[in-house]
C-alpha positions as CSV (number, residue, x, y, z in Angstrom):
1,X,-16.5,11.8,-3.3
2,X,-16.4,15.5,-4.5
3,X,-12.7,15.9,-4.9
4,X,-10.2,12.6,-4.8
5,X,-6.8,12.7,-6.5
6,X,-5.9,9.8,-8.1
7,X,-3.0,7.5,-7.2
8,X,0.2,7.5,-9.1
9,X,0.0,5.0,-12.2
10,X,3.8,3.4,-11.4
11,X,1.9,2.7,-7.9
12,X,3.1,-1.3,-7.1
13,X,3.0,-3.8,-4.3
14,X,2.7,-2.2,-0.8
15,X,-0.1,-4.9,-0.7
16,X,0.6,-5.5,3.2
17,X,0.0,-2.4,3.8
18,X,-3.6,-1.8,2.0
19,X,-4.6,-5.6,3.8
20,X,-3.8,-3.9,7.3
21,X,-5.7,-0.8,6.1
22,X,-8.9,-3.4,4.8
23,X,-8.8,-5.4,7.8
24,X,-8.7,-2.4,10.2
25,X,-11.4,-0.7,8.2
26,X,-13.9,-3.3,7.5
27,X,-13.9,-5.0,10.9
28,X,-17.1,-5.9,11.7
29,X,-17.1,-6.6,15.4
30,X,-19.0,-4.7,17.8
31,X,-16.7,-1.5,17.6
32,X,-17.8,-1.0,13.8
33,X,-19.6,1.7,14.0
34,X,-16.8,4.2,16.3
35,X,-14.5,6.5,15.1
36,X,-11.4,4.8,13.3
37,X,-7.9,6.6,12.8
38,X,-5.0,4.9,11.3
39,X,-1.3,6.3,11.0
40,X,0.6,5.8,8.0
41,X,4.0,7.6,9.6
42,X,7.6,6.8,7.8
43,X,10.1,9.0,6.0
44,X,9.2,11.7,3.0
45,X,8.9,9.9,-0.3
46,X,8.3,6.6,1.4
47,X,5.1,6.1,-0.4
48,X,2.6,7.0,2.5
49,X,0.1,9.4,0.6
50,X,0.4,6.6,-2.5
51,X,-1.0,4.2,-0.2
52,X,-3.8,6.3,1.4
53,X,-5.0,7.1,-1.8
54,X,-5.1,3.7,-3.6
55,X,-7.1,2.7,-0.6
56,X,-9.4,5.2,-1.1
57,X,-9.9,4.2,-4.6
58,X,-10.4,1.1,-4.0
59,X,-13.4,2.2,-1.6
60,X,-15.1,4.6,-3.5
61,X,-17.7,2.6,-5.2
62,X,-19.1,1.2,-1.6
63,X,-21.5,3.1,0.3
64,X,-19.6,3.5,3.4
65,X,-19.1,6.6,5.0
66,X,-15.0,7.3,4.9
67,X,-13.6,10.2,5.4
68,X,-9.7,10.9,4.9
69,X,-7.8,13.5,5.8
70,X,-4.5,13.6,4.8
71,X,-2.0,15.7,6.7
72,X,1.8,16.6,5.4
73,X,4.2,17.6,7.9
């Protein structure tokens, strides 16, 4: 990964939400190989970039290809 900023240290829990993200990511059905978009959507400060990024950080060792594109509205 050239540039990845890392997740905030006080970062807790939200675990739900990065199993949802694994499971929708790592699916190995038929459909593994198509383009995959998830929304993270919810109120400013609710933690949505935090969980993106921890994600990603927890991915960045395998060699999958994943690209993530954050965008702030």
């Amino acid at each position: 990964m050239k540039y990845q900023p890392r997740s905030s240290s006080l970062f807790t829990g939200r675990q739900d939400f990065l199993n949802a993200l694994e499971e929708f990511f790592t699916d190995q059905g038929p459909r593994q190989h198509l383009r995959r978009e998830y929304l993270l959507f919810g109120m400013g400060g609710a933690g949505k970039t935090q969980i993106a990024l921890k994600f990603a950080e927890s991915h960045q060792q395998q060699q999958v290809h994943m690209h993530f594109f954050i965008y702030l509205l």
